[in-house]
Each structure stands twice: as C-alpha cells, then as structure tokens.
N, C-alpha and C positions, 0 to 999 in steps of 0.2 A: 499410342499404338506402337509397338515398337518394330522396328524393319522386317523381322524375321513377318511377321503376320501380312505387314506390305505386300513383303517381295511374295507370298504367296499365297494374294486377295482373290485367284479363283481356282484354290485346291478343288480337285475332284469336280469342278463344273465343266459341262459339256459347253461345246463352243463349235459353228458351223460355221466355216471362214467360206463365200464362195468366191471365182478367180483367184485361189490363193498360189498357185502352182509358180509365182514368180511376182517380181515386184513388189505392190504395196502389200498385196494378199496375201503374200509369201511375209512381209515384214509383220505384220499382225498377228497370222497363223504363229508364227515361233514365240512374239511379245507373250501373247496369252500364255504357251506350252511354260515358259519362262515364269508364268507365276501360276505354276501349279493345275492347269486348265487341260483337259482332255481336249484335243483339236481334229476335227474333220476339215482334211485338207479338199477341197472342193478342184475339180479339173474339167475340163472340156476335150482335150485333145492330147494337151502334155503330162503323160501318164508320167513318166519319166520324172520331168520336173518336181511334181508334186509330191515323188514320193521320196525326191531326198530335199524336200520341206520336211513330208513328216519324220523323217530321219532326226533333222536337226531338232523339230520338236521332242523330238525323248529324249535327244543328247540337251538340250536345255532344261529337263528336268520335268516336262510333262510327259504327254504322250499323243500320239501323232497318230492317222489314218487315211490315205487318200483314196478319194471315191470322186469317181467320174458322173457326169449326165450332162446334157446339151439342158440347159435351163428355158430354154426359146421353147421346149415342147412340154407340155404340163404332164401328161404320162412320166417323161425321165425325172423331173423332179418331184414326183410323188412316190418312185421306185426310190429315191437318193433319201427322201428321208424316212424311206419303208427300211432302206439300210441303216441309218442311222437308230432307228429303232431296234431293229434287230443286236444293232452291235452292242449299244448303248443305253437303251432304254428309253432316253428322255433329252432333252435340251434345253439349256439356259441363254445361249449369247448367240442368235442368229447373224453375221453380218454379209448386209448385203453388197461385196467389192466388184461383182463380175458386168461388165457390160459389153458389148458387141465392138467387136475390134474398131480401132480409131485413132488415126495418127496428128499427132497436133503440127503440122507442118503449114504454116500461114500462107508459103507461098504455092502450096496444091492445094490449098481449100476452095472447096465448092463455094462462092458470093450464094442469096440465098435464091436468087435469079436463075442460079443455073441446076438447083435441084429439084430431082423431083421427088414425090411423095414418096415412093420409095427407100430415097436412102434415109427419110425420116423413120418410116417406118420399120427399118432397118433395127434403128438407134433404139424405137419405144419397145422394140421385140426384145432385145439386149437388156432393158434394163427396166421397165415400167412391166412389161408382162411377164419377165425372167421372175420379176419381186414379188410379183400379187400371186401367180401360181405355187413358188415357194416357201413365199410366205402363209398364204391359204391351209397348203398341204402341213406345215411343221407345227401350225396353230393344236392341235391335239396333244403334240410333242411340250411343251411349253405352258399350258396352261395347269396352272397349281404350284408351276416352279416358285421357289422362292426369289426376286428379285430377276425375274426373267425380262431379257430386253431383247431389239432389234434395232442395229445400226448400220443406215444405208446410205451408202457414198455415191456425194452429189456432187457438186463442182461452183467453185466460186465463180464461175461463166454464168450463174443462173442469175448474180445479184448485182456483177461486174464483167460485160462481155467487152474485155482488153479488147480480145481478138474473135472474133461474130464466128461460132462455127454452129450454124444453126442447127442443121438437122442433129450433133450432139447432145447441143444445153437446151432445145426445144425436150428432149426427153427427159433429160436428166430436173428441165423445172415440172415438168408433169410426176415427175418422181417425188420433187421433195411435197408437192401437192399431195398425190396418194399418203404419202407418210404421215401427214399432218393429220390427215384423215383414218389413218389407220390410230395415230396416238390416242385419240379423242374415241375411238371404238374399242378398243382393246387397253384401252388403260384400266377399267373397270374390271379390265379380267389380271389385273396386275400384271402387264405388261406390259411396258416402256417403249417408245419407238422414238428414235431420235435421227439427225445427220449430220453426215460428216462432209465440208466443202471446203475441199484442199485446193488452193494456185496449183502452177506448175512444179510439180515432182520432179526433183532431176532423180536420174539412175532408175527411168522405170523406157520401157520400150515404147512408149506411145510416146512419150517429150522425146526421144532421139533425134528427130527429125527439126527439133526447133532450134531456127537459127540462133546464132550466138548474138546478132543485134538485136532479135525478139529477147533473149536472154535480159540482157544489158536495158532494154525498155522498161522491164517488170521492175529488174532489181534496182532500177533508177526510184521509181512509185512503191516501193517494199519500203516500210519504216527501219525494218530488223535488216534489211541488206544483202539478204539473201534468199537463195530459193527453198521449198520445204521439201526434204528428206522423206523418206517410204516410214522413217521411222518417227517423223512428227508425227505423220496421219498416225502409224498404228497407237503413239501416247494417246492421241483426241479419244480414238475409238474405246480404246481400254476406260478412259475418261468415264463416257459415257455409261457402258458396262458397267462398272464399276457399283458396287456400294457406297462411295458418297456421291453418285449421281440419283440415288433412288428417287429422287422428287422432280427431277430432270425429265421432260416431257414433251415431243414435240418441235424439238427446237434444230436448229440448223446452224451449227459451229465449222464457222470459214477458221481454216489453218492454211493459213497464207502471209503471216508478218507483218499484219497489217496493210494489205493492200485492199482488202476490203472491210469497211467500219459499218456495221450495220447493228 
C-alpha cells in the first residue's frame, strides 16, 4: 500500500468527533481531517474553540464543521445529528470523546464515602446516557456505510484504579459494558464498536491538576516511561476506525505504556 493511500485511509468519510473543541477531541478531530476525513467538530459551550479545530481541520487537508448540543439531553443530540445530516448526508466514524467535566486532582477527590449518588449520576449522564442517545439517534446515519464504526473513550481506571475516583470510572465501566453490548447488537448491521482506555493524558485540562509526585508514581509503573500524549489516544482511535481494524469488535484498547496488561 503505498503512503500516499496511508496518509489518506479516510478521504471523503464522514467522522463525528464529540468533546472535540480542545484536547484529546481536538487531537483526533485534526488526525482524521489529516487523512482526508470530513470532521464534525462536536462542542458544548466553547463555540469558539471548536471552530478553530475545525479551521485547523481544512488547513490539514480535510474539512472541518463545528456543531454545538448539550449531549446529557436526547432532543439536542437528535437536533446535532439532524444537522449532520442535513449538512452531510450520512456518517462513517462516530467517536464517542465527551464526558461531563472532571478534574483528576487526587488530593480533592471525593473517598467513595463521601459521595453521593448524585455526583455519580452526574458522571453516567456525561457519558453512559450522552452515548446511548447519540448513539441511538446517528444509528440511521450509519447503517449501510461501508466499514462504519464507533469509538468510545473509556479509561484505564476501569481495569487499573492507580487512583479510586469512583463516581468517574463507576461510569466510564458501565460505558465500556453498554459498548460490548452495543458491538454484539450492531455488529450484524456492520457496525463496529470498539474502546479506547488511555492512562493519564498530559496537556489536556482535566490532568492539570495532577500532582507532579502522582506524575512520577505512574511514570515509575509505565514500562515505556512516560505519560501518553492527546496524540497517542487520537493513533488508538484512528486504529480502530480504520480498515485494517475491520474484524476488530468489541474490544477495549488501554493506551497507557503498559501500565495496564490485560
């Protein structure tokens, strides 16, 4: 296969990044635009943000749109991808990146004693009911595609809790459950569902807060010696996507340096 076909493995497919307005979402949204991929930049708040993502995505040689909706309410994301329809037709690469704000800061985390159900609740609204509405709604969009998939970002806390932050990784394991159960439902319709569970991201605004000796703990227990980049996660997810993942099903890929061997 020669590079030129590589570097431009999803010309003309559609691609719905959500939280992509910055960080890993923002790192993914451009990877894709990068090989040829139409990108809906997905936002909640920071319009701004997200629309010089999709700037960068055309100046990287695809093309770029950013479209807002609160994904916690099933109306806004049924409008978001009534828009994606309108603009675009159809969709190949749903990924699911957005989850309800959350700072990884060890020493203000809630012990699991002192939450209550609400701030759980919180977390499953963010990401376990953000996905199943979204995911629900785009199902139309997607089905007939050729090589259609959906990749939804979970965290290596579900299978390695370093650091216990419950009411997070209780949602985020109820996530990669739903997904399993979505692969096994929807694979039949040729559609792929897979996850991504990244360690600690440096350079995204939820890790800011993590101390520099929680730092130095990880990178002690990391094989590779370091923390993983916005732009590991976005290689995993493309991974997945991809056309040589097409048999790829189901599955739950930590990118983390080996900190978790599962």
């Amino acid at each position: 296969m020669s590079e030129a076909r590589v570097n431009r493995r999803f010309q003309d497919r559609t691609v719905l990044v959500t939280g992509a307005s910055r960080g890993i979402g923002a790192a993914i949204a451009t990877a894709f635009a990068a090989q040829g991929a139409r990108v809906v930049v997905h936002y909640h708040q920071q319009r701004q943000l997200a629309e010089e993502v999709a700037s960068r995505c055309r100046e990287a040689g695809g093309d770029g749109w950013a479209l807002g909706a609160d994904l916690t309410d099933a109306q806004q994301a049924q409008a978001l991808v009534a828009q994606v329809r309108t603009e675009l037709g159809g969709l190949d690469t749903l990924v699911h990146n957005a989850f309800a704000p959350y700072r990884f800061d060890p020493d203000r985390r809630q012990r699991f004693w002192e939450l209550g159900w609400g701030d759980v609740q919180r977390q499953i609204d963010g990401s376990v009911k953000a996905c199943f509405d979204l995911s629900q709604a785009a199902l139309p969009l997607m089905r007939g595609r050729s090589q259609a998939s959906m990749v939804i970002m979970a965290t290596d806390l579900v299978t390695r809790p370093t650091i216990a932050y419950a009411d997070y990784a209780t949602a985020k394991s109820a996530l990669v459950g739903m997904a399993r159960q979505m692969a096994a439902d929807l694979g039949p319709l040729g559609i792929r569902v897979n996850c991504v569970a990244p360690g600690l991201v440096q350079g995204t605004r939820a890790s800011a807060h993590t101390p520099e000796s929680v730092r130095d703990q990880i990178l002690r227990q990391t094989p590779m010696g370091r923390l993983a980049t916005p732009g590991d996660v976005a290689g995993a997810v493309m991974l997945l996507a991809s056309p040589e993942a097409a048999f790829i099903n189901g599955q739950l890929l930590h990118v983390d340096g080996g900190l978790v061997m599962a």
